[in-house]
C-alpha positions as protocol buffer text, in pm:
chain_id: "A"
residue {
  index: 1
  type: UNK
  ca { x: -1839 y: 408 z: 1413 }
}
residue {
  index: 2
  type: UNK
  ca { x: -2071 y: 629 z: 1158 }
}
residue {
  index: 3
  type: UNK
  ca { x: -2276 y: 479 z: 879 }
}
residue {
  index: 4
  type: UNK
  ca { x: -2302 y: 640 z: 588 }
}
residue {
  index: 5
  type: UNK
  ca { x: -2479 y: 433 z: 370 }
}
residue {
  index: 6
  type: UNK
  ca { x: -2670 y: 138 z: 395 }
}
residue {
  index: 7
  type: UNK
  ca { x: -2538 y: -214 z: 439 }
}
residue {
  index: 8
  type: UNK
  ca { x: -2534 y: -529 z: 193 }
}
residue {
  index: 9
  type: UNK
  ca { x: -2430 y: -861 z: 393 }
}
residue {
  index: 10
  type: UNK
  ca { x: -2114 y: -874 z: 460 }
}
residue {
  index: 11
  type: UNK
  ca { x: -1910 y: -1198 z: 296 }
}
residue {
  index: 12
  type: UNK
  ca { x: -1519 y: -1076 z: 295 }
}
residue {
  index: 13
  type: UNK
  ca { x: -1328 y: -808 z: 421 }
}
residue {
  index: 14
  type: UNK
  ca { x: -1026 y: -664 z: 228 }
}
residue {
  index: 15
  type: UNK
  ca { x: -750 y: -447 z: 358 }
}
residue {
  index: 16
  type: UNK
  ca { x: -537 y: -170 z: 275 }
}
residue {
  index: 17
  type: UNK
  ca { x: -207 y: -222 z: 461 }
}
residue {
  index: 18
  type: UNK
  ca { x: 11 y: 104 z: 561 }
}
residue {
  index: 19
  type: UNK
  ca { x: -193 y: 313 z: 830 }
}
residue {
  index: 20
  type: UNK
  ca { x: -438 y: 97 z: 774 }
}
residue {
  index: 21
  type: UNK
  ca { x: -304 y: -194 z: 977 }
}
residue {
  index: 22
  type: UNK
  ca { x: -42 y: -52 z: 1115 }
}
residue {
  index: 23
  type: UNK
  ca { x: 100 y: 330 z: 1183 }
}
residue {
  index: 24
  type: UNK
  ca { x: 326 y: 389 z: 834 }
}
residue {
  index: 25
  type: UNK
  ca { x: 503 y: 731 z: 963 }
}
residue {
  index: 26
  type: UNK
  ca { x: 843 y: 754 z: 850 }
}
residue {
  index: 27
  type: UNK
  ca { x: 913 y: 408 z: 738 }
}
residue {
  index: 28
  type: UNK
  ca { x: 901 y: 488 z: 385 }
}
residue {
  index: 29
  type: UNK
  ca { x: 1124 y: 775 z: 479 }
}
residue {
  index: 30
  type: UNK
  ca { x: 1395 y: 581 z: 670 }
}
residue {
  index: 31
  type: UNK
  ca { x: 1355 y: 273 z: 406 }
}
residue {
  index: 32
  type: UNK
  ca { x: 1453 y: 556 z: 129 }
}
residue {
  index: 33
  type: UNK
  ca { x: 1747 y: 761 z: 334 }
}
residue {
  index: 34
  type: UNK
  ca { x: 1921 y: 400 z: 396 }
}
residue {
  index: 35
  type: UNK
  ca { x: 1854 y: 282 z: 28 }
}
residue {
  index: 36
  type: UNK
  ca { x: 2035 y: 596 z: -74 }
}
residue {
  index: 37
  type: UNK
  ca { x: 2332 y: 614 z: 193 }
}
residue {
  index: 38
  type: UNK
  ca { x: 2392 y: 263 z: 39 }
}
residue {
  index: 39
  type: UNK
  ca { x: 2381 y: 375 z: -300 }
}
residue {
  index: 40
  type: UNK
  ca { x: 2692 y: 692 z: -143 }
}
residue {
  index: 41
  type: UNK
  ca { x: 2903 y: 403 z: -105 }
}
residue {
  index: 42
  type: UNK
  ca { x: 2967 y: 390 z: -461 }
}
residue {
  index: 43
  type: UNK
  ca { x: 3221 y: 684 z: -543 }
}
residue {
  index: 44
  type: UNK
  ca { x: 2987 y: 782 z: -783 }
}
residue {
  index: 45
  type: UNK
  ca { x: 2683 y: 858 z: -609 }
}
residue {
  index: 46
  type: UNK
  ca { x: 2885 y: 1012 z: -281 }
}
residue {
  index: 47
  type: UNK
  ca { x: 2727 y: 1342 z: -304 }
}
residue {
  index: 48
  type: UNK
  ca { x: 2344 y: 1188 z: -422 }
}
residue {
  index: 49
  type: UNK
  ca { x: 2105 y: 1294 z: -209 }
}
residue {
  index: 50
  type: UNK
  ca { x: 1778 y: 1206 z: -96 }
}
residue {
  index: 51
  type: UNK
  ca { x: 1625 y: 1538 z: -292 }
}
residue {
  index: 52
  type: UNK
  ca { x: 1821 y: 1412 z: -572 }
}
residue {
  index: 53
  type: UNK
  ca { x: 1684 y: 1067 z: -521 }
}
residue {
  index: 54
  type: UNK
  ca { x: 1342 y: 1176 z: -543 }
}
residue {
  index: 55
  type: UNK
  ca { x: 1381 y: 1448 z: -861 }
}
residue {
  index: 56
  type: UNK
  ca { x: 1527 y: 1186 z: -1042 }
}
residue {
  index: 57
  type: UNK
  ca { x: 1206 y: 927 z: -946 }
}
residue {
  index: 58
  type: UNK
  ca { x: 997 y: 1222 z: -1067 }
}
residue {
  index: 59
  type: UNK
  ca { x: 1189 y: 1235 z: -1366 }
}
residue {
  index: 60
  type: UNK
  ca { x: 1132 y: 920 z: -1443 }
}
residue {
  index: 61
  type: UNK
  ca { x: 755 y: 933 z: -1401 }
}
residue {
  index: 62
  type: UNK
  ca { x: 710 y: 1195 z: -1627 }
}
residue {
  index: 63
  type: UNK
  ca { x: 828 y: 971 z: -1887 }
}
residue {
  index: 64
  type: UNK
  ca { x: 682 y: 703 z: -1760 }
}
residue {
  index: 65
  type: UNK
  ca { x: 396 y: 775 z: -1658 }
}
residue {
  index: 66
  type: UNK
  ca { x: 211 y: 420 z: -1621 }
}
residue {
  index: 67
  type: UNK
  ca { x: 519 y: 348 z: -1383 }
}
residue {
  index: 68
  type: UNK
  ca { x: 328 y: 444 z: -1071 }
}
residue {
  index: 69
  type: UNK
  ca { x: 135 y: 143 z: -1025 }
}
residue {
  index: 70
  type: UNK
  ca { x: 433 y: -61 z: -926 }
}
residue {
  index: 71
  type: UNK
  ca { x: 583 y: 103 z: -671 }
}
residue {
  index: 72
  type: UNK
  ca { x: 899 y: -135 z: -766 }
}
residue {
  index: 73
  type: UNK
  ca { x: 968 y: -145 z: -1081 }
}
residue {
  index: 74
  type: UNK
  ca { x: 929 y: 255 z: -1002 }
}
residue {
  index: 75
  type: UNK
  ca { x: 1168 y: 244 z: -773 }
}
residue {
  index: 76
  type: UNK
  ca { x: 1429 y: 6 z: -980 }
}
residue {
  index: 77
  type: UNK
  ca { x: 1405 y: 293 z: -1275 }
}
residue {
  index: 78
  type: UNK
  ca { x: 1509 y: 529 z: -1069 }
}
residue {
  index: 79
  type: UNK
  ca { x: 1846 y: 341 z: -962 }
}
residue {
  index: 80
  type: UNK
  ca { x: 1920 y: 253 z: -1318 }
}
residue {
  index: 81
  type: UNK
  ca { x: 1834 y: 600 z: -1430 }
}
residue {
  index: 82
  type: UNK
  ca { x: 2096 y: 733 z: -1167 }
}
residue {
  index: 83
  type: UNK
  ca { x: 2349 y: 472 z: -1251 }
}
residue {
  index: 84
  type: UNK
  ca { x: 2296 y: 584 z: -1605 }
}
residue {
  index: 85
  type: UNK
  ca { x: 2426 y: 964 z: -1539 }
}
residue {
  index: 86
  type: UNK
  ca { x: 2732 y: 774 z: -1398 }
}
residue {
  index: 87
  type: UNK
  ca { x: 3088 y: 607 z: -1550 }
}
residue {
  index: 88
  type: UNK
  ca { x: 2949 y: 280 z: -1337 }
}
residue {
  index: 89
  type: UNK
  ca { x: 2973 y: 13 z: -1626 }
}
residue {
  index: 90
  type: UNK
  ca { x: 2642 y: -133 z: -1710 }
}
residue {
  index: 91
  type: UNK
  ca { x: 2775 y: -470 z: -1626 }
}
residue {
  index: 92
  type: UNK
  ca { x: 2783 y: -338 z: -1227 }
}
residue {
  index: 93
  type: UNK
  ca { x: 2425 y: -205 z: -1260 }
}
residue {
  index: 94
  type: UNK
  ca { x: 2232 y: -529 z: -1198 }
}
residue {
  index: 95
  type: UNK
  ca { x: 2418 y: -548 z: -854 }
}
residue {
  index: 96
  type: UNK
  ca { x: 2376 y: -222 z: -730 }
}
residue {
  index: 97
  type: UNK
  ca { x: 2045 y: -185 z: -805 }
}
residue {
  index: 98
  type: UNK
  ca { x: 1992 y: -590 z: -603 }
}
residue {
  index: 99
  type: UNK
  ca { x: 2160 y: -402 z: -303 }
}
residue {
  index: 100
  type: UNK
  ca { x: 2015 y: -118 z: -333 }
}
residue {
  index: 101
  type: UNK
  ca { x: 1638 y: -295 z: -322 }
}
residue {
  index: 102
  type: UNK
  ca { x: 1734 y: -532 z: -51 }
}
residue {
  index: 103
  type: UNK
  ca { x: 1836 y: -288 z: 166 }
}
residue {
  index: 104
  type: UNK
  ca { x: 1507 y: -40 z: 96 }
}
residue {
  index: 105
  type: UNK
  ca { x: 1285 y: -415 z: 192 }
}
residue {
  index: 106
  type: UNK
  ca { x: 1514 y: -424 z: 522 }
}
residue {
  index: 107
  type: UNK
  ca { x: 1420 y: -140 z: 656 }
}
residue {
  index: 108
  type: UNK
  ca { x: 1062 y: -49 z: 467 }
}
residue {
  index: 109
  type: UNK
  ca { x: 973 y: -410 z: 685 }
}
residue {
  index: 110
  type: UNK
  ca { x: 1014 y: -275 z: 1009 }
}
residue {
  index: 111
  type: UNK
  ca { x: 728 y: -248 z: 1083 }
}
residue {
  index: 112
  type: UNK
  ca { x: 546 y: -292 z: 1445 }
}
residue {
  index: 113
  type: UNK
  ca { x: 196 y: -401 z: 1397 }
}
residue {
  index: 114
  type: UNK
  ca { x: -58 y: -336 z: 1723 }
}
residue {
  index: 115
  type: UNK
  ca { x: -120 y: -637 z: 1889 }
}
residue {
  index: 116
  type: UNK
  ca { x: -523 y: -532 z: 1878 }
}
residue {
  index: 117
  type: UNK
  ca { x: -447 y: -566 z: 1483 }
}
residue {
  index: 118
  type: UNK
  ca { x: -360 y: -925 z: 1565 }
}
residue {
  index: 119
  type: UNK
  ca { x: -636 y: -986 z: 1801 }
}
residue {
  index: 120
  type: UNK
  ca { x: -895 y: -837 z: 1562 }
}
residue {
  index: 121
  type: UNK
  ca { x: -813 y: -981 z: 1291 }
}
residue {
  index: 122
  type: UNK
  ca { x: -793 y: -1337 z: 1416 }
}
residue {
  index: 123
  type: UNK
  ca { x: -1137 y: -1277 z: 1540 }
}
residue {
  index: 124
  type: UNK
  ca { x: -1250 y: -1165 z: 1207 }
}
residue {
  index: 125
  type: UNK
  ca { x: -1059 y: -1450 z: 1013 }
}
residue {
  index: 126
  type: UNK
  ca { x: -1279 y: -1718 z: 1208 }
}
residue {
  index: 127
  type: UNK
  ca { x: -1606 y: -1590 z: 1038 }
}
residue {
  index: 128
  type: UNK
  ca { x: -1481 y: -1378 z: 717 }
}
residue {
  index: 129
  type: UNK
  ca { x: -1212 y: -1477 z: 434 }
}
residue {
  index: 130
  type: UNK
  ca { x: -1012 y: -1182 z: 432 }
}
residue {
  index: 131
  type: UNK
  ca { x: -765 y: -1069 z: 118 }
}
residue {
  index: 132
  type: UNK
  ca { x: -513 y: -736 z: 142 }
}
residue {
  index: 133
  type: UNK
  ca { x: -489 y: -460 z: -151 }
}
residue {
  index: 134
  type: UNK
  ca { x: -229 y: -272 z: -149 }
}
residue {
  index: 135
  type: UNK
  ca { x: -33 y: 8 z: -389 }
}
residue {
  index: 136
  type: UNK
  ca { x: 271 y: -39 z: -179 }
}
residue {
  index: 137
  type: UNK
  ca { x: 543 y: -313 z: -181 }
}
residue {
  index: 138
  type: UNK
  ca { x: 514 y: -445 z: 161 }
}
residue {
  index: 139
  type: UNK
  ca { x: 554 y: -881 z: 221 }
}
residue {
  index: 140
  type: UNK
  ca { x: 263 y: -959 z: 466 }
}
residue {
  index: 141
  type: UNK
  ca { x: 463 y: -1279 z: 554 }
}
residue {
  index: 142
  type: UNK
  ca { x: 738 y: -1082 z: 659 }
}
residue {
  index: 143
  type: UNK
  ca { x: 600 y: -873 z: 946 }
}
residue {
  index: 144
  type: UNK
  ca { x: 399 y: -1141 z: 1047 }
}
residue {
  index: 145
  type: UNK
  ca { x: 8 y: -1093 z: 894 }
}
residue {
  index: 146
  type: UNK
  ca { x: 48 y: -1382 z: 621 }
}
residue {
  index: 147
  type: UNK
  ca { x: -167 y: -1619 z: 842 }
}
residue {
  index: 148
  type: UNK
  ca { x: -471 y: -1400 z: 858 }
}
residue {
  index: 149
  type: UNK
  ca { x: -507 y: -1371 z: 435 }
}
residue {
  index: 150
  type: UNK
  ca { x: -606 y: -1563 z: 153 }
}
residue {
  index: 151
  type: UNK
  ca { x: -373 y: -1358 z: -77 }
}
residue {
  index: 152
  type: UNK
  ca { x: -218 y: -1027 z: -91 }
}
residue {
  index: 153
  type: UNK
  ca { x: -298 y: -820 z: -428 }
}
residue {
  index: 154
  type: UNK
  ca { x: -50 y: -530 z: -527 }
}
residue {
  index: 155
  type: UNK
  ca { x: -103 y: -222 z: -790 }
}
residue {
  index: 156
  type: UNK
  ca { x: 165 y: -342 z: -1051 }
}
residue {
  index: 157
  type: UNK
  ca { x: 178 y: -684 z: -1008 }
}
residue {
  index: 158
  type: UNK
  ca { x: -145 y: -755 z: -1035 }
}
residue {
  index: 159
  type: UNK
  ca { x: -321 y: -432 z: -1242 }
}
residue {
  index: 160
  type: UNK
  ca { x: -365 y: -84 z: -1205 }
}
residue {
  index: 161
  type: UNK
  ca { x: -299 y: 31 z: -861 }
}
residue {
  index: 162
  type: UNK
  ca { x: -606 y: 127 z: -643 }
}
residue {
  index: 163
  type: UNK
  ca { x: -848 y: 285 z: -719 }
}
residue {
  index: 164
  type: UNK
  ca { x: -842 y: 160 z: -1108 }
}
residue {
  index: 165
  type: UNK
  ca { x: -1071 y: -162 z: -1136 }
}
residue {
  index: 166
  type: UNK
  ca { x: -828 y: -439 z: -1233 }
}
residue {
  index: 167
  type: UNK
  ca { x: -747 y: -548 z: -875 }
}
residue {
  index: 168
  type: UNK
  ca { x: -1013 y: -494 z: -738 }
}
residue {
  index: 169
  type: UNK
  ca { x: -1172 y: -713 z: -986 }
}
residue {
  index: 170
  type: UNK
  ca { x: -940 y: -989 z: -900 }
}
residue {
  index: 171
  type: UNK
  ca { x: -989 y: -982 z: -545 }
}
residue {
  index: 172
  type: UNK
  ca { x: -1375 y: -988 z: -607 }
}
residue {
  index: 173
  type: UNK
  ca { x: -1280 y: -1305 z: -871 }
}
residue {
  index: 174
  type: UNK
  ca { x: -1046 y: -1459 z: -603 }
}
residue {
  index: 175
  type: UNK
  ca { x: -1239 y: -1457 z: -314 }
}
residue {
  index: 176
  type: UNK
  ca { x: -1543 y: -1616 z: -542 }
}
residue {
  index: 177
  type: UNK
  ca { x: -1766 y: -1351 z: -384 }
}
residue {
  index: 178
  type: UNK
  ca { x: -1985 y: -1053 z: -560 }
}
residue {
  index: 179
  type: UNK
  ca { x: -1791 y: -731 z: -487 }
}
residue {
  index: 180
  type: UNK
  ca { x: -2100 y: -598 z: -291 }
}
residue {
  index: 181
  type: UNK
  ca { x: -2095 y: -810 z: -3 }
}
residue {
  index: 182
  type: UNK
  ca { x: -1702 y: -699 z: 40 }
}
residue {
  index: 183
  type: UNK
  ca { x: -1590 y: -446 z: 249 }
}
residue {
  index: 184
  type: UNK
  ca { x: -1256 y: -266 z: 188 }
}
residue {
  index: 185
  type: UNK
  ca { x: -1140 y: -101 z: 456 }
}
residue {
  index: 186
  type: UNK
  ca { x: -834 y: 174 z: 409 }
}
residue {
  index: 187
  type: UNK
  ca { x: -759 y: 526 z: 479 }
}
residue {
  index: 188
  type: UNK
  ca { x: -722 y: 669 z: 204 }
}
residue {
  index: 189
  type: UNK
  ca { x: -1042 y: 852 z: 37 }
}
residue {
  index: 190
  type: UNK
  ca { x: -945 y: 846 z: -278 }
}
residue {
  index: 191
  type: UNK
  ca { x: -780 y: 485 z: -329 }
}
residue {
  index: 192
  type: UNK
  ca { x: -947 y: 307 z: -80 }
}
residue {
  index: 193
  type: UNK
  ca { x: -1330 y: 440 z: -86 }
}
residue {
  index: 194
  type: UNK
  ca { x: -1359 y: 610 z: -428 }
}
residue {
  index: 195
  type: UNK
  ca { x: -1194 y: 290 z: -555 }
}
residue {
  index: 196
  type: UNK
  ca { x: -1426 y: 61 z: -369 }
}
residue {
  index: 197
  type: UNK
  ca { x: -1712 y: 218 z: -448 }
}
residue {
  index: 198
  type: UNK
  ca { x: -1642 y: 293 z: -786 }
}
residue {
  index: 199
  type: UNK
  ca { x: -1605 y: -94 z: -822 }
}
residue {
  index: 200
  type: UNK
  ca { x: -1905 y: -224 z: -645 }
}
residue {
  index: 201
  type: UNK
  ca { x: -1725 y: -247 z: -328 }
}
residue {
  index: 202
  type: UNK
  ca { x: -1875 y: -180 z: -8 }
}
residue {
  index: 203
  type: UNK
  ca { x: -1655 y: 74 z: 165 }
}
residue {
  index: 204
  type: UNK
  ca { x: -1492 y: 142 z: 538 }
}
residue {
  index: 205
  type: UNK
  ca { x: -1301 y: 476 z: 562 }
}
residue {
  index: 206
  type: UNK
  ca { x: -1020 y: 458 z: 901 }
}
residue {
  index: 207
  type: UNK
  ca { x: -1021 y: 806 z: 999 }
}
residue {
  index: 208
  type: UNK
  ca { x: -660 y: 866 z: 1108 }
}
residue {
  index: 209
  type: UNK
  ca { x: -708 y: 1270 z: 1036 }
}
residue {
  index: 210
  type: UNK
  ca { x: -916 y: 1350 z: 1327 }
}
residue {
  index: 211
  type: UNK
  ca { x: -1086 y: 1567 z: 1091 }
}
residue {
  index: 212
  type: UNK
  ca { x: -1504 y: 1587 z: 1005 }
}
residue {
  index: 213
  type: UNK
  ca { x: -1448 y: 1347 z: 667 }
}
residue {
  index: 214
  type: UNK
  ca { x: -1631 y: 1649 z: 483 }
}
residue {
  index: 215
  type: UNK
  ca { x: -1310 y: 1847 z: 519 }
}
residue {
  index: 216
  type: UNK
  ca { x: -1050 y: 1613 z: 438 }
}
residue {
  index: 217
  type: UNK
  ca { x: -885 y: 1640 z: 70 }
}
residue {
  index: 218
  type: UNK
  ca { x: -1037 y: 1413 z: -205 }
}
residue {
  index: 219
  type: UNK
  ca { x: -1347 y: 1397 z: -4 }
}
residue {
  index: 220
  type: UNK
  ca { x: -1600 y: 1347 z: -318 }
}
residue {
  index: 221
  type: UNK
  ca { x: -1800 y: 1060 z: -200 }
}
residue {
  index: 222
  type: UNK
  ca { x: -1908 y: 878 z: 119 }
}
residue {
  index: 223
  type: UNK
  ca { x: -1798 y: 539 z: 290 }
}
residue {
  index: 224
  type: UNK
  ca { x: -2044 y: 315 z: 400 }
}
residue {
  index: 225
  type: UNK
  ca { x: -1859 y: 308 z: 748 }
}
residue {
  index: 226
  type: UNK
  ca { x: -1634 y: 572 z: 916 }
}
residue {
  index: 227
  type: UNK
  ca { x: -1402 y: 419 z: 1197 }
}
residue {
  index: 228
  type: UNK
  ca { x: -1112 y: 602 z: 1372 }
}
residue {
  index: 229
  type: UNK
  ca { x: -996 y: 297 z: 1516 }
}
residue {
  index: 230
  type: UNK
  ca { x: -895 y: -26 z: 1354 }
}
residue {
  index: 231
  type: UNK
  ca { x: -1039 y: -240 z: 1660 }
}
residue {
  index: 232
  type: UNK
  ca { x: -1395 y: -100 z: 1606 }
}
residue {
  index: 233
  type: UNK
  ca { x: -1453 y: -343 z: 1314 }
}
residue {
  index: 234
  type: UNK
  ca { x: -1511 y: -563 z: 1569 }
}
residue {
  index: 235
  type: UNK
  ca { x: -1907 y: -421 z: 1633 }
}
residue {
  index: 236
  type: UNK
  ca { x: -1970 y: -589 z: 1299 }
}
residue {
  index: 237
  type: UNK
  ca { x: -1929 y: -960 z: 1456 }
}
């Protein structure tokens, strides 16, 4: 654990979720490749491909542009864009997109969280109120983390995705708590600890890189705390 910068009390922790929490690799990945080997089964779409997939979801953010926050709604364009370039009648769209999305939530919730993220956060929950922000989609209930929050905030639903104030904000207002006796802890240096900082925030970077912080990407500004593993949060009992 490496301190950066000095220390206001702490009153709340917040989290980031993917590789925060939990190790992320490839479940986005799989989550999209079975979202789109559903969407083959319409005659239609047989040849779509994942690289089309994603073009298209580019496509759609360039004229869109605000569309990134919600991860979602992003994603829901994209079907309905696709469908679009299709003789699918509109009237069939509504369900292919709902089976499309459900099957993306299957598999983007199977997830296997550490048990030492269970242990430490049930030691941190008995002293600290804890709250999750998150830019990605992912239903703390459903992979088991629900009992250990107060709420779960995501970019879309709830503002401007990290690191834009508006969620932050509300966490801060939820919690009934000044944001600088909040940590946020995440592992990403430009949402996570430009974005808490930037909002008052007290900041802990999880260093999954194993790389000096100095010579990571987006590195323009410190954490208050550097970590490389989740469980050494506990030294702040």
């Amino acid at each position: 654990m490496y301190f950066y910068r000095s220390i206001h009390c702490i009153k709340a922790f917040t989290f980031d979720l993917d590789d925060t929490l939990y190790d992320n690799s490839m479940i986005v990945e799989k989550a999209e490749e079975e979202m789109v080997k559903m969407l083959q089964r319409h005659e239609q779409l047989c040849t779509l491909t994942t690289s089309d997939f994603f073009a298209e979801k580019y496509a759609v953010l360039t004229s869109y542009p605000e569309i990134y926050h919600d991860v979602i709604v992003w994603r829901i364009q994209t079907i309905k864009s696709l469908l679009s370039k299709t003789n699918i009648p509109v009237s069939k769209f509504a369900d292919v997109i709902d089976e499309s999305v459900t099957c993306f939530n299957f598999w983007r919730h199977k997830i296997n969280v550490p048990e030492s993220t269970h242990l430490l956060l049930t030691k941190l929950a008995t002293k600290y109120p804890l709250a999750v922000i998150t830019n990605g989609n992912v239903d703390i209930h459903q992979i088991g983390l629900g009992d250990y929050f107060q709420f779960s905030l995501r970019g879309g639903e709830h503002g401007r995705s990290k690191p834009f104030p508006e969620i932050f904000d509300l966490a801060s207002d939820k919690l009934a708590i000044p944001s600088h006796h909040i940590l946020h802890v995440g592992d990403n240096l430009l949402t996570d600890v430009n974005g808490a900082i930037n909002n008052g925030f007290l900041a802990c970077f999880i260093n999954i890189y194993h790389r000096n912080i100095l010579h990571l990407d987006n590195a323009s500004c410190l954490p208050h705390i550097e970590i490389t593993q989740l469980p050494e949060l506990e030294n702040l009992l």
